[in-house]
Backbone as ProteinMPNN parsed JSONL, in Angstrom:
{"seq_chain_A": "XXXXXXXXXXXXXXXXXXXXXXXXXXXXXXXXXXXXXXXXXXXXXXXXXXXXXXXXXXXXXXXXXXXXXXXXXXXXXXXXXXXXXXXXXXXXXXXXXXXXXXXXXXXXXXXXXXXXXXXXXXXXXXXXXXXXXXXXXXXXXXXXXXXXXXXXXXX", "coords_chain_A": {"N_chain_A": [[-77.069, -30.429, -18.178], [-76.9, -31.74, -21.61], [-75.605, -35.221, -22.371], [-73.791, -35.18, -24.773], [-73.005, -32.863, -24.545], [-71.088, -32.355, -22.594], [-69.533, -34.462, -23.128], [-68.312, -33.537, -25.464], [-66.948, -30.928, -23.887], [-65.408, -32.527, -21.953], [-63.571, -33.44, -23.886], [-62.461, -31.183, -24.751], [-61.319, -30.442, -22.896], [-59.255, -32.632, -21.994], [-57.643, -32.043, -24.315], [-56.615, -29.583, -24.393], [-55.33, -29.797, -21.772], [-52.945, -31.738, -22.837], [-52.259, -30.475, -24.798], [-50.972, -28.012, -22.834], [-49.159, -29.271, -21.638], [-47.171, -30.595, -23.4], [-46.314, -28.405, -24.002], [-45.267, -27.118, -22.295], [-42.484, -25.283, -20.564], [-38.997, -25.14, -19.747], [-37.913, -25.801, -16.89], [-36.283, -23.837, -13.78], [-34.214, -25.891, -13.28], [-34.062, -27.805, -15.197], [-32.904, -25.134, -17.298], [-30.546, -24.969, -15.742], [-29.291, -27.481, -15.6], [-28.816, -27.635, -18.264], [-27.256, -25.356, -18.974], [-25.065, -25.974, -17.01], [-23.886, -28.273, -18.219], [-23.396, -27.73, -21.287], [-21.485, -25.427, -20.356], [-19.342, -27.36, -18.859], [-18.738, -29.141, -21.263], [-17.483, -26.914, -22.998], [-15.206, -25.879, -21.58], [-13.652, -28.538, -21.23], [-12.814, -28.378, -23.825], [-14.344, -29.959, -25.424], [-15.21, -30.672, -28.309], [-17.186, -32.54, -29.989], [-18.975, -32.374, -27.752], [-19.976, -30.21, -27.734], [-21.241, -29.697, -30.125], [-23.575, -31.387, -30.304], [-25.135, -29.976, -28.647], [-26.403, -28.272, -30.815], [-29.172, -27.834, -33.328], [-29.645, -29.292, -35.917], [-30.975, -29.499, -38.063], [-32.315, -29.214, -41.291], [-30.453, -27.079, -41.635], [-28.765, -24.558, -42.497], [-25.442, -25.074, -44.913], [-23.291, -23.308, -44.47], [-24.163, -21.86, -42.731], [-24.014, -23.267, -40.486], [-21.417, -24.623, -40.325], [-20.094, -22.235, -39.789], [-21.414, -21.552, -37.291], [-20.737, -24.244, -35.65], [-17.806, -23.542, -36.012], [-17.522, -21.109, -34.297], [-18.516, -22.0, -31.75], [-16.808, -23.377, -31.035], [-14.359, -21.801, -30.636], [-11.909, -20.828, -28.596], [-12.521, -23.518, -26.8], [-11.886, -25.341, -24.054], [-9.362, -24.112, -23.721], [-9.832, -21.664, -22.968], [-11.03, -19.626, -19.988], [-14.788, -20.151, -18.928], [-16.098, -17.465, -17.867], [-18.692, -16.215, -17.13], [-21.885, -17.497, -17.66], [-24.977, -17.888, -18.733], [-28.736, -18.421, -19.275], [-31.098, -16.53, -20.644], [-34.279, -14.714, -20.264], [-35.739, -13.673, -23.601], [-35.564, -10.35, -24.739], [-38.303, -8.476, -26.531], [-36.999, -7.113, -28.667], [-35.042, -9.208, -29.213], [-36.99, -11.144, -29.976], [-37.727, -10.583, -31.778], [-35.995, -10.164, -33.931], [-35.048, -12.498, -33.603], [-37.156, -13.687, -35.6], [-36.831, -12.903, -37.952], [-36.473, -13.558, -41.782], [-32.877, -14.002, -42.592], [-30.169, -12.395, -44.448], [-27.64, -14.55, -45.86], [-24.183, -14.428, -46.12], [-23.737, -15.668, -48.851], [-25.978, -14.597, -50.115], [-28.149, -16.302, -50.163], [-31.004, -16.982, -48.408], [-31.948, -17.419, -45.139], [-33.385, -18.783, -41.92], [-34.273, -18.99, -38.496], [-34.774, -22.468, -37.559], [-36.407, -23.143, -35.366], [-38.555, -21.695, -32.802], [-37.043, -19.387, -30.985], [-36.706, -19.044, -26.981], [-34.902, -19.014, -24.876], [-31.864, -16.821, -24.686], [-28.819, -17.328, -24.928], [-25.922, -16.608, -23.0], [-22.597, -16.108, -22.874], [-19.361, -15.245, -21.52], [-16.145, -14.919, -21.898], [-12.98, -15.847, -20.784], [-9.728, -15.743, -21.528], [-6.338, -16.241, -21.403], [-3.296, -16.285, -21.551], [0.464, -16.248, -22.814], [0.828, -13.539, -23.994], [-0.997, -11.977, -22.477], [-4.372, -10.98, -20.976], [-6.949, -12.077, -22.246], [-10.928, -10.829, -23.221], [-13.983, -12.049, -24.164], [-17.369, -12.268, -25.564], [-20.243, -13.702, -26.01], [-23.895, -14.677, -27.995], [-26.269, -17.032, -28.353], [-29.181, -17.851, -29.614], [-31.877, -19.75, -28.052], [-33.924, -22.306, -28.325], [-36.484, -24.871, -26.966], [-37.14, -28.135, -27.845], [-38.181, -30.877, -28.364], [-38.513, -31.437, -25.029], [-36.074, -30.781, -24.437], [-33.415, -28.492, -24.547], [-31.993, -26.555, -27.359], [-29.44, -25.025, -29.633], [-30.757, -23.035, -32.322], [-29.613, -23.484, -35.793], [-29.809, -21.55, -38.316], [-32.05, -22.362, -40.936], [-32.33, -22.787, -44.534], [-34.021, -21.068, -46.32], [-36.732, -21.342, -48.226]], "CA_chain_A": [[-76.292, -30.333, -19.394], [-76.878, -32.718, -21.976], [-74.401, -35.606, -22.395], [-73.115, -34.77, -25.643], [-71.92, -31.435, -24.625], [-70.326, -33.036, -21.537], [-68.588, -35.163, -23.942], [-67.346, -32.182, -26.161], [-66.268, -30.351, -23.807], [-64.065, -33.008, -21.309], [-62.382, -34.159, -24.589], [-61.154, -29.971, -24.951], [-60.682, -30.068, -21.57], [-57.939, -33.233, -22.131], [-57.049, -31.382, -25.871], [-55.892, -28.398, -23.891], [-54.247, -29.949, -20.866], [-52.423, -32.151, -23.406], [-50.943, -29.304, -25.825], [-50.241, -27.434, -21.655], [-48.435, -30.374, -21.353], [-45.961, -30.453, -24.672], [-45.395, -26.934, -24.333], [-44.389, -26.999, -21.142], [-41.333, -24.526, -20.585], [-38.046, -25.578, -19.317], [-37.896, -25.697, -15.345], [-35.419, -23.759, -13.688], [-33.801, -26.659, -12.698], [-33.752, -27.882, -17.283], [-32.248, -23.882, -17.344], [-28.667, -25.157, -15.069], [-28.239, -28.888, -16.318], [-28.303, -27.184, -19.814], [-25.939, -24.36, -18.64], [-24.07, -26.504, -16.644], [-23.448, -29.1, -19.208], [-22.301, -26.125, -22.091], [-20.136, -25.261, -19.666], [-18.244, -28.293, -19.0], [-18.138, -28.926, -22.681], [-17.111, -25.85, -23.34], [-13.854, -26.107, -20.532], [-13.399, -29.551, -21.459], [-12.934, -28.5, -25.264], [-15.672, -31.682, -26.193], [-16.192, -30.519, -29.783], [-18.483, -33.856, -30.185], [-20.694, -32.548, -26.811], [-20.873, -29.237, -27.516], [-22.312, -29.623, -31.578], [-24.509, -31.829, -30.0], [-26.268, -28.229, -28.846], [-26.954, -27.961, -31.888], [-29.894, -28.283, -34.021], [-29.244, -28.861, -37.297], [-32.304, -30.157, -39.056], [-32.473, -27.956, -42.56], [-29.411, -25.678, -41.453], [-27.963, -23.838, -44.475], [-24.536, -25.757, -44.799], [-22.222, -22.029, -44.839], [-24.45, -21.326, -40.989], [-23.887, -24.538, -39.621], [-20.115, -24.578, -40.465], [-20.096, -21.033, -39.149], [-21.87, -22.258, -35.737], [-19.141, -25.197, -35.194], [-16.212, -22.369, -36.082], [-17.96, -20.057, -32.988], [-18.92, -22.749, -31.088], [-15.237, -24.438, -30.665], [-13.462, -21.187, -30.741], [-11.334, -20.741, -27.353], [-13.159, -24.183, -26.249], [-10.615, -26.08, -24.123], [-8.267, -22.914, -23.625], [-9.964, -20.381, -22.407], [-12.821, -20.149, -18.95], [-15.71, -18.995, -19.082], [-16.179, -16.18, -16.814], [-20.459, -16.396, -16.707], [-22.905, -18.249, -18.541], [-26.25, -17.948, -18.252], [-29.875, -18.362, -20.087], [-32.184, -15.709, -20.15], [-35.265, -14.516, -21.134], [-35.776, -13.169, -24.817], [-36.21, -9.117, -24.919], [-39.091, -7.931, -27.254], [-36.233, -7.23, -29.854], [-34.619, -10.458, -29.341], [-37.636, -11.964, -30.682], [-38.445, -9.55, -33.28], [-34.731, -10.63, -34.405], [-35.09, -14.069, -34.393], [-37.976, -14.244, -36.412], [-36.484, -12.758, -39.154], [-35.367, -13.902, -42.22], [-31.532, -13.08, -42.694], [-29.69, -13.343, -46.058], [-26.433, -15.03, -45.71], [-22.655, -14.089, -47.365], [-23.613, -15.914, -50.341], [-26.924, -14.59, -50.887], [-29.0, -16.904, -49.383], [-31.99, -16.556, -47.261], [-32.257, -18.163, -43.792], [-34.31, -18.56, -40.761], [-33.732, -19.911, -37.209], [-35.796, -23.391, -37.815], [-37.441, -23.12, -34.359], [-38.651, -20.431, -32.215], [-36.099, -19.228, -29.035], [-37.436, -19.191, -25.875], [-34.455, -18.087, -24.583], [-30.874, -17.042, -25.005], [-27.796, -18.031, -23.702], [-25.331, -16.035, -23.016], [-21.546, -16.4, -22.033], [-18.681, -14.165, -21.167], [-14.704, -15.856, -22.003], [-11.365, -15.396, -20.279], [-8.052, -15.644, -21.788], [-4.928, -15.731, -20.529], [-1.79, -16.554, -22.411], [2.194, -15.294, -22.396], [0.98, -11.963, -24.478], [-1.589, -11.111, -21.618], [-5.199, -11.61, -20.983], [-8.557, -11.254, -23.058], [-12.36, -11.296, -22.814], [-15.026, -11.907, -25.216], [-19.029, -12.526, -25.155], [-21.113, -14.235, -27.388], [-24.708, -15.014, -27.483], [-27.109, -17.635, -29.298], [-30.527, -17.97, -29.38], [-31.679, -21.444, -27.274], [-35.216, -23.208, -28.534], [-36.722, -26.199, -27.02], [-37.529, -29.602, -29.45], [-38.631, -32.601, -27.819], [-38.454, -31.09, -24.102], [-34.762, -30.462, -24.617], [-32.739, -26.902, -24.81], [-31.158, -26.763, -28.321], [-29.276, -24.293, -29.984], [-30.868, -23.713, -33.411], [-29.008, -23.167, -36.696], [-30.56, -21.229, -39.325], [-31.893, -23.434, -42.079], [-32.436, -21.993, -45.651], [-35.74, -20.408, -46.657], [-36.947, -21.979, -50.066]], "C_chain_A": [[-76.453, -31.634, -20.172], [-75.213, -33.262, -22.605], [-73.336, -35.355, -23.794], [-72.019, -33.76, -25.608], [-70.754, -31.872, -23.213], [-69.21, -33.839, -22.438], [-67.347, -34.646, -24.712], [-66.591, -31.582, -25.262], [-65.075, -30.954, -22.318], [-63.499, -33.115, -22.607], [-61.832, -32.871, -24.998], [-60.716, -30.036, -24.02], [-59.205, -30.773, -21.729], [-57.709, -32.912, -23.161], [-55.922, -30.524, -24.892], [-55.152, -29.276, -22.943], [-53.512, -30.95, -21.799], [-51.449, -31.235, -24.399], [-50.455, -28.673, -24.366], [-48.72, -27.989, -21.962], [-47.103, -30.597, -22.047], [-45.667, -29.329, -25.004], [-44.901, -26.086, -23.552], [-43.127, -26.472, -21.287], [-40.391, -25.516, -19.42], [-38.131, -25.593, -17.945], [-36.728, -24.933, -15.39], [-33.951, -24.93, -13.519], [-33.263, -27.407, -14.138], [-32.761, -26.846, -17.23], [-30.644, -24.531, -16.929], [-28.455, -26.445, -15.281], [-27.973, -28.534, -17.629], [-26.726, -26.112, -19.75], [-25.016, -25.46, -18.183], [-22.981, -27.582, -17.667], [-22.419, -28.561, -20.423], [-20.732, -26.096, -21.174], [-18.557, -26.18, -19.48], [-17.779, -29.129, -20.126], [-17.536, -28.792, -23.059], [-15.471, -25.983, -22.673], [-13.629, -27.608, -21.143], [-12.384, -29.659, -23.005], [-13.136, -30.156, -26.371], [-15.938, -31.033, -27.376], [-17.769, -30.975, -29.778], [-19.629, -32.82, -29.228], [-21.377, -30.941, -27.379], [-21.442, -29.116, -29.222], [-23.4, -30.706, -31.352], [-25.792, -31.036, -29.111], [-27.015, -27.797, -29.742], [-28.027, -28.359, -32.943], [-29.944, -27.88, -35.162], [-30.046, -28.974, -38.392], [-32.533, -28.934, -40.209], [-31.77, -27.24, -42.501], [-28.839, -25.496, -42.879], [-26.435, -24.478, -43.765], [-23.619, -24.511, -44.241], [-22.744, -21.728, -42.682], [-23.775, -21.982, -40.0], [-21.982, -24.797, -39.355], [-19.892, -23.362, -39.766], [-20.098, -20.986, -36.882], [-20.695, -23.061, -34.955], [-18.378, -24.077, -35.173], [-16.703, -21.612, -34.259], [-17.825, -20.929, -32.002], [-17.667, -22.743, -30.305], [-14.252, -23.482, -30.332], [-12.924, -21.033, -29.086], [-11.916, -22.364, -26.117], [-11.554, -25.296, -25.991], [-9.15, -25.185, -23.564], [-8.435, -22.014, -22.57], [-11.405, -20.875, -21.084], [-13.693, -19.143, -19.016], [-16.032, -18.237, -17.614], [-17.839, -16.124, -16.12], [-20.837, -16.708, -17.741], [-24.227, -18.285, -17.869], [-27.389, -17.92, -19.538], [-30.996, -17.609, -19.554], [-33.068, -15.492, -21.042], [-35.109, -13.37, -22.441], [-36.12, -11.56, -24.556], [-37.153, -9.233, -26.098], [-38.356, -7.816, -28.633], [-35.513, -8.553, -30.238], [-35.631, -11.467, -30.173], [-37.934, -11.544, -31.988], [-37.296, -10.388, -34.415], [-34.916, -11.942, -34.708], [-36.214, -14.564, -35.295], [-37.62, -13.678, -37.863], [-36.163, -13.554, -39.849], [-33.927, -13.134, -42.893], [-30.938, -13.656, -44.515], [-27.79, -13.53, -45.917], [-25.297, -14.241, -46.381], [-22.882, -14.561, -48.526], [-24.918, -15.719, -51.147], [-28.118, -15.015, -50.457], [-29.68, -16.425, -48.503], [-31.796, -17.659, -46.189], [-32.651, -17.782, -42.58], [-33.889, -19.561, -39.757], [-35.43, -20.534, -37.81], [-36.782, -22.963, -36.907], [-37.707, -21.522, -33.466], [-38.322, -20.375, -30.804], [-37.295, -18.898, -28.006], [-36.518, -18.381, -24.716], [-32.768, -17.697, -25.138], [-29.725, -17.163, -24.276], [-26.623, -17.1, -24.079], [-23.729, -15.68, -22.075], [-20.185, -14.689, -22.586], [-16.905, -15.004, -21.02], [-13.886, -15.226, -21.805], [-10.8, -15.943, -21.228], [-7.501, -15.445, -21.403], [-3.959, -16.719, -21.357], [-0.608, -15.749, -22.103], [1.554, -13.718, -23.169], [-0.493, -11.647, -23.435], [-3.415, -12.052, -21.688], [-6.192, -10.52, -21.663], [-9.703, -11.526, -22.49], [-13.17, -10.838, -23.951], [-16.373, -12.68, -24.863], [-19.469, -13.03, -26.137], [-22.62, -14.865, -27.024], [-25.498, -15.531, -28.399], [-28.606, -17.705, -28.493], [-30.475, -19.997, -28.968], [-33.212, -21.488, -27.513], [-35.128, -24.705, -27.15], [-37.69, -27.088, -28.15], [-37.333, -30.157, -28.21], [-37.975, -32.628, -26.404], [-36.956, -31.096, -23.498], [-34.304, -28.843, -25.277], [-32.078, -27.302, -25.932], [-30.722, -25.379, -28.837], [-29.595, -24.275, -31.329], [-30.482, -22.915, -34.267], [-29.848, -22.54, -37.883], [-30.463, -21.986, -40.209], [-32.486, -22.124, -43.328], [-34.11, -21.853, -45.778], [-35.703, -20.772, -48.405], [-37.923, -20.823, -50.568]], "O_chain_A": [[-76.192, -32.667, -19.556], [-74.237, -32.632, -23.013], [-72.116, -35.382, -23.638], [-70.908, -33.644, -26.124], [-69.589, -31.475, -23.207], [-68.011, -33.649, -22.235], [-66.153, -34.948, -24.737], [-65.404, -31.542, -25.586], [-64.231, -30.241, -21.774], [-62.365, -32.677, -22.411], [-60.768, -32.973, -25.609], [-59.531, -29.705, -23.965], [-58.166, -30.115, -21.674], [-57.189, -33.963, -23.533], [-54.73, -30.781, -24.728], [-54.067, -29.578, -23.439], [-53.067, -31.47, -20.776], [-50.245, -31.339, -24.632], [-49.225, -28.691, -24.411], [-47.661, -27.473, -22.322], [-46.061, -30.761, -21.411], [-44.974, -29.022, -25.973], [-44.378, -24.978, -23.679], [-42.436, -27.057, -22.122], [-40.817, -26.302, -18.574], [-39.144, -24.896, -17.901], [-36.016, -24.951, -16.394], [-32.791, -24.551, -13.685], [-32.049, -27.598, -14.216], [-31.617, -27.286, -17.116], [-29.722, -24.544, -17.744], [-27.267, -26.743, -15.161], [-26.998, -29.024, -18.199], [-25.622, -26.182, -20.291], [-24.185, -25.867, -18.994], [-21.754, -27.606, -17.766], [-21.216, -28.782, -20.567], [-19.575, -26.503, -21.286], [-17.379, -25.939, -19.744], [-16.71, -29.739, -20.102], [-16.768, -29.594, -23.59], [-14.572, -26.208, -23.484], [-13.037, -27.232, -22.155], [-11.571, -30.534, -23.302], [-12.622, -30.861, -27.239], [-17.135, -30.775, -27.507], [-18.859, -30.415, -29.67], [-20.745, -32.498, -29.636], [-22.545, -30.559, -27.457], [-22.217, -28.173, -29.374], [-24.154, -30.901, -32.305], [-26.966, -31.381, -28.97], [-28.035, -27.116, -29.636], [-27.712, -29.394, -33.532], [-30.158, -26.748, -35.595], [-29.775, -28.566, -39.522], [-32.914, -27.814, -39.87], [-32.006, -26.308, -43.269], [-28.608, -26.143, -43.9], [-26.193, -24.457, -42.558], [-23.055, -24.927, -43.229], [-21.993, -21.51, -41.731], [-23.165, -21.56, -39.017], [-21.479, -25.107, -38.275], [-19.236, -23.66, -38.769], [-19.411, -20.676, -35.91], [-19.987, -22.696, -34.017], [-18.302, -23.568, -34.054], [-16.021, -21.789, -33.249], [-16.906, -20.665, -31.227], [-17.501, -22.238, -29.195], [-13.243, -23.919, -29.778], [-13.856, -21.182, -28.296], [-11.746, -22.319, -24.899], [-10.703, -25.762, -26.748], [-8.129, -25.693, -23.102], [-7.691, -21.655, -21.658], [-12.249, -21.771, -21.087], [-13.608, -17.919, -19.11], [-16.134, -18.729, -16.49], [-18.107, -16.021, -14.923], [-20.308, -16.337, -18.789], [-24.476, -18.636, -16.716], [-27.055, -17.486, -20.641], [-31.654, -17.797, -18.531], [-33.003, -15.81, -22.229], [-34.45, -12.341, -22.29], [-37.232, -11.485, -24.034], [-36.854, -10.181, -26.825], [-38.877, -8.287, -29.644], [-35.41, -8.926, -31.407], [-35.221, -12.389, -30.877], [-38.306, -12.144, -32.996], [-37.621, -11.028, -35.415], [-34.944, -12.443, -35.832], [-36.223, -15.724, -35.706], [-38.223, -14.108, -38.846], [-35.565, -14.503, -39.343], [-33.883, -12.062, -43.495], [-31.128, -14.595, -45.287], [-26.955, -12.625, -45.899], [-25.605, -13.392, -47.217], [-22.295, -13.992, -49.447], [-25.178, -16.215, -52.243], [-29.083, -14.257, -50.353], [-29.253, -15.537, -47.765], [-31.472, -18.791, -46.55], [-32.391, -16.673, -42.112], [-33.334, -20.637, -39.977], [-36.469, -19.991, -38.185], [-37.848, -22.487, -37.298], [-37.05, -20.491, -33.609], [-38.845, -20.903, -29.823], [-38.464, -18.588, -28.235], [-36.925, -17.524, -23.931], [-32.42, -18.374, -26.105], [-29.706, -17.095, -23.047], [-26.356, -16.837, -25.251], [-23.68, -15.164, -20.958], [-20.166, -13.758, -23.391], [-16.623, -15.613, -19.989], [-13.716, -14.135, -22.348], [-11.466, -16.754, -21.873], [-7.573, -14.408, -20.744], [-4.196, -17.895, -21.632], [-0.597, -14.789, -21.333], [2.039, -12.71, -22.654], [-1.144, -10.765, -23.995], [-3.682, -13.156, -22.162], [-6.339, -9.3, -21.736], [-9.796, -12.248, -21.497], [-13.158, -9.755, -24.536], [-16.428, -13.567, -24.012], [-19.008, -12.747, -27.243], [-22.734, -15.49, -25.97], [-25.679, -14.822, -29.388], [-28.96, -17.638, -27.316], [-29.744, -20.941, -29.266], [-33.845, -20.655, -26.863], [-34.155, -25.269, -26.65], [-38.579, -26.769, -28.94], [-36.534, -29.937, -27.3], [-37.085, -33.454, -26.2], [-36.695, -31.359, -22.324], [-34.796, -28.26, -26.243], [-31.479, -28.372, -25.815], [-31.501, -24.463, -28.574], [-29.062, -25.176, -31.976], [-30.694, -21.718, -34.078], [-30.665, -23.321, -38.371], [-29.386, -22.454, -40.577], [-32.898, -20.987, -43.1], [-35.055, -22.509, -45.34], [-34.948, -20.533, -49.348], [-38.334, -20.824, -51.728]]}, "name": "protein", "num_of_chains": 1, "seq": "XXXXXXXXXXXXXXXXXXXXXXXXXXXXXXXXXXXXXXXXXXXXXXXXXXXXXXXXXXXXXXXXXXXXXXXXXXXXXXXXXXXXXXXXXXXXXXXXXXXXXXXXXXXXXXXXXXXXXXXXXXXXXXXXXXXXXXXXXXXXXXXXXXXXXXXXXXX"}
């Protein structure tokens, strides 16, 4: 083989194992310090930790305010029952690649692309009895970190 092509083709060889490398998926082991963390957040009612889930880079202001409201709601009060991150269905992705058009009109798109979603399950209990509610966001990774990301506006 002449050396040229030897040349060309180690430097795809380290191209490719270099993009492998930065697009490396979460470990299971990433998967339950992210859960786990949410979680005790979440029970804690940490505002601060848990909008620090959040990726806000370009978020439409009306989403992002929206996000916090969900986020915080029963946080602190109520336990969560199960939490977990799973893999995206076929529609799940179809979904998140949309763009959506907001309450005021507006277009917006999740900035990044999920990987997976996370998905919890909340007790209540108070003097008028007990509740349960579910809620589920889409979870990206950015800069080999789980984030939750906020739809930013579509120009």
């Amino acid at each position: 083989m002449h050396p040229m092509k030897i040349k060309l083709l180690l430097a795809a060889l380290l191209l490719a194992l270099a993009a492998a490398t930065s697009l490396r998926a979460g470990t299971p082991a990433d998967e339950k310090a992210f859960v786990d963390k949410y979680k005790a957040a979440f029970e804690k009612g940490d505002k601060a930790a848990l909008q620090s889930f959040l990726y806000t880079q370009g978020a439409n202001p009306m989403a992002l305010e929206f996000y916090k409201m969900m986020q915080s709601e029963g946080a602190g009060t109520a336990k969560i029952a199960k939490i977990e991150l799973v893999d995206l269905t076929p529609e799940d992705a179809k979904k998140a690649s949309e763009v959506q058009t907001g309450p005021d009109g507006s277009k917006a798109q999740l900035p990044l692309k999920p990987t997976k979603k996370l998905k919890i399950s909340i007790e209540t209990k108070d003097s008028n009895g007990s509740s349960s509610s579910s809620t589920e966001n889409f979870v990206a990774e950015k800069d080999g970190k789980y984030v939750i990301p906020v739809p930013a506006t579509v120009k």
